[in-house]
C-alpha atoms as one frame of an Amber mdcrd trajectory, in Angstrom:
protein
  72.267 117.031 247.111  68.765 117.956 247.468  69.116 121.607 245.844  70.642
 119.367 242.475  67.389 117.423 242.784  65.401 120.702 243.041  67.038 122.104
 239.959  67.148 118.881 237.997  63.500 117.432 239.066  61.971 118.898 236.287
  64.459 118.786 233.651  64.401 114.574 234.662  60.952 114.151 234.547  60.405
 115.664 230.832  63.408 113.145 229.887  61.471 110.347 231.001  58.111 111.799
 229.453  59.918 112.311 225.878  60.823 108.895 226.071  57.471 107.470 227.483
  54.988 109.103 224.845  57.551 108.269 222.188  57.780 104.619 222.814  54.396
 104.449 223.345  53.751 106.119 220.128  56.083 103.761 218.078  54.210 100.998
 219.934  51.022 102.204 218.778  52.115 102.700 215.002  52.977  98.686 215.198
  50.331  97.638 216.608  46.195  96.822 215.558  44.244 100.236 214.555  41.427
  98.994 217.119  44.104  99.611 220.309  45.185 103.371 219.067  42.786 104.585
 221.510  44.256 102.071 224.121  47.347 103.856 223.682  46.303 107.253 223.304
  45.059 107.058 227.026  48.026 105.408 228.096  50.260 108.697 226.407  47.731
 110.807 227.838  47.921 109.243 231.545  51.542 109.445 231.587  51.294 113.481
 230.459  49.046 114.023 233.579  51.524 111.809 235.756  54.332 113.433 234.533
  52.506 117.299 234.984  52.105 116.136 237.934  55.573 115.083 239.361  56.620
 118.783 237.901  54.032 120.631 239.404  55.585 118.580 242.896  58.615 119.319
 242.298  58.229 123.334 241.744  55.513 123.373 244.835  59.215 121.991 246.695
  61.369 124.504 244.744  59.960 127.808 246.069  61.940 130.193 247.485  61.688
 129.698 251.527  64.986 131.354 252.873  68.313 132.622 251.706  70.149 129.203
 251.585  70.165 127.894 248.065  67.717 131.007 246.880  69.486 130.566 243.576
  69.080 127.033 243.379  65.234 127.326 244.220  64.764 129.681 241.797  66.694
 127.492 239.050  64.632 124.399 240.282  61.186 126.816 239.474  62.645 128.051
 235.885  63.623 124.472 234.885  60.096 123.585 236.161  58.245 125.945 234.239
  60.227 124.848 230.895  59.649 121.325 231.570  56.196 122.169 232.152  55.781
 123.512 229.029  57.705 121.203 226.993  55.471 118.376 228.860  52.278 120.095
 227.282  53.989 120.859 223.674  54.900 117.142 223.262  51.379 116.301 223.833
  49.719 118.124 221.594  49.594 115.273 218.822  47.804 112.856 221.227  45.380
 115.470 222.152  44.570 116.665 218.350  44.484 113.083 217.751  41.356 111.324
 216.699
């Protein structure tokens, strides 16, 4: 069960980031212009938390012996993807003024 962690971990974590910075970006359009900024660092907090937990995650996933090799190695590809998706979704609140 842990190898399925190690090749999910990633995958689960930019889930929950999509939906974070979303909702707090639909939260944002609703609410007062003075508090954008309020949110912006809340979106921004929960892209370093979330870089973070996949950085964890693929410092777990590498390759230590020949048991579950393959699923290590998945676990570091769907790390680096999530990684990178993490960063791409968060270009708008960076770019953001």
């Amino acid at each position: 069960m842990r190898d399925w962690g190690l090749m999910l971990g990633g995958l689960l974590v930019w889930t929950l980031h999509f939906l974070g910075v979303y909702g707090v970006a639909s939260v944002a359009d609703l609410s007062d212009p003075s508090t954008h900024a309020l949110w912006r660092g809340l979106g921004l907090a929960l892209t370093g938390l979330c870089l973070l937990a996949v950085a964890l995650i693929a410092l777990r996933a590498r390759p230590s012996t020949r048991d579950a090799a393959l699923y290590r190695q998945v676990g570091l590809g769907t790390c680096a993807v999530s990684f990178i998706a993490i960063v791409w979704q968060s270009v708008p609140l960076i770019v953001s003024t």
